[in-house]
C-alpha positions in Angstrom: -8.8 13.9 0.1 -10.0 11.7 -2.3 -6.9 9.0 -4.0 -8.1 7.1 -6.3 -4.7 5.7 -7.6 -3.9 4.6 -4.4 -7.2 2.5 -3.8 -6.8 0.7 -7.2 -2.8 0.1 -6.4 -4.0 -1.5 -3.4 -6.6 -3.6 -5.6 -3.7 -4.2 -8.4 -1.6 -5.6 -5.4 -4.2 -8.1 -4.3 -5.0 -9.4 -7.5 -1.5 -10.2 -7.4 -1.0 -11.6 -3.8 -2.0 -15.6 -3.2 -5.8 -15.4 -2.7 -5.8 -17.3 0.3 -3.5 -15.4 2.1 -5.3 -13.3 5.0 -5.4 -9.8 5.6 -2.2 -10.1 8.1 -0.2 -11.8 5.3 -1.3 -8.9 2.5 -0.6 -6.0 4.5 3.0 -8.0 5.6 3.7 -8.0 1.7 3.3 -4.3 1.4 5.1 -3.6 4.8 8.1 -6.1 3.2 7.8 -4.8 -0.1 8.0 -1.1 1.4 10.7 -1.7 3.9 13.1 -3.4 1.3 12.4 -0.3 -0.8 13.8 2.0 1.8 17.3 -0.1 2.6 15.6 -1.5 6.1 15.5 1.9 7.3 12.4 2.7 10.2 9.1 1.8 8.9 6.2 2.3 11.5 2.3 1.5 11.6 -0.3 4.3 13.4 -2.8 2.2 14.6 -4.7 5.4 15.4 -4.1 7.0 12.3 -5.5 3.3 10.9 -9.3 2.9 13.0 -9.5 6.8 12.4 -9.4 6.5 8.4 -11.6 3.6 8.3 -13.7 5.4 10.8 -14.0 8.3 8.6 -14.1 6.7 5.1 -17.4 7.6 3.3 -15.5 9.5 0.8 -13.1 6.7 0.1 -16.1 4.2 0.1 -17.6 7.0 -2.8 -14.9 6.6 -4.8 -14.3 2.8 -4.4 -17.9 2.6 -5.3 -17.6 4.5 -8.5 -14.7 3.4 -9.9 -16.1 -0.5 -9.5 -19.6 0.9 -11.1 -16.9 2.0 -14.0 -15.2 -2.0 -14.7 -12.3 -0.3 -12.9 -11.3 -2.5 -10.4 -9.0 -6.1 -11.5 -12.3 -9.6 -11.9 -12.7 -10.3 -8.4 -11.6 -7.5 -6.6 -13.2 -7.1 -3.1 -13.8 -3.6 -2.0 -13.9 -4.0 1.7 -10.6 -5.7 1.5 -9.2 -3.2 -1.3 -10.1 0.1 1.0 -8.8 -1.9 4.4 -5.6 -2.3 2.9 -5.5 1.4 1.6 -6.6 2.3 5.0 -3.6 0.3 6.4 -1.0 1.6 4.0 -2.5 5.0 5.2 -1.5 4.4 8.2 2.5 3.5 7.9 5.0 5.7 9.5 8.0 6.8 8.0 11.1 9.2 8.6 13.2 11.4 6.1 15.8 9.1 6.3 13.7 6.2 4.8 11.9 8.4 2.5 15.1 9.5 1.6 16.7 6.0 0.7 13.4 5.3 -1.0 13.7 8.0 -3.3 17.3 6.6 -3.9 16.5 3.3 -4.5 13.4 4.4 -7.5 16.1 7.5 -8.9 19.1 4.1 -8.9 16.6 1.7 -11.7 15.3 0.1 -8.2 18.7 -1.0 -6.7 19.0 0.1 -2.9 21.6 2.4 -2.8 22.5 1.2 0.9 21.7 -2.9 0.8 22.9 -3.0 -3.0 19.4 -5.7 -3.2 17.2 -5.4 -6.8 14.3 -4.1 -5.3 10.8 -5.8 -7.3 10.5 -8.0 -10.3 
């Protein structure tokens, strides 16, 4: 399946992320950023599920491809780093629980329901 919106979040998160960070430190943001999100609750990462979408990722190269042919894409964005992070985020784990507390924390204006923290800007 083919997600677009997900790719260029991915893109629209390292366009905001200190370029000189490495790829550790930007997926470590969105792990952070994710687990916060969900009150500290279990967060995983599938490396399998991770080197099988990159593996497998002619359609998501496609769509990466044509959306930067379009001026879709933030000045500067790489691709290969764009779709590795997407392929990453792709490959986090997560239980009810989390998702759960997650959805509380976006329905609650972005205050975690169970750490009370502001969650984003």
């Amino acid at each position: 399946m083919l997600n677009g919106g997900a790719i260029m979040s991915c893109a629209l998160i390292l366009n905001n992320i200190e370029p000189r960070s490495g790829p550790a430190d930007k997926y470590e943001f969105v792990y952070k950023s994710l687990h916060k999100l969900g009150g500290y609750e279990f967060l995983g990462f599938n490396n399998s599920v991770f080197l099988s979408e990159r593996a497998t990722a002619d359609r998501n190269f496609s769509m990466g491809y044509f959306m930067k042919e379009k001026d879709c894409f933030p000045e500067g964005a790489d691709l290969y780093e764009t779709l590795d992070l997407y392929f990453q985020a792709c490959s986090m784990e997560i239980n009810t629980e989390s998702l759960a507390v997650m959805g509380a924390t976006l329905a609650n204006g972005g205050v975690c329901p169970t750490t009370g923290e502001k969650v984003g800007r």
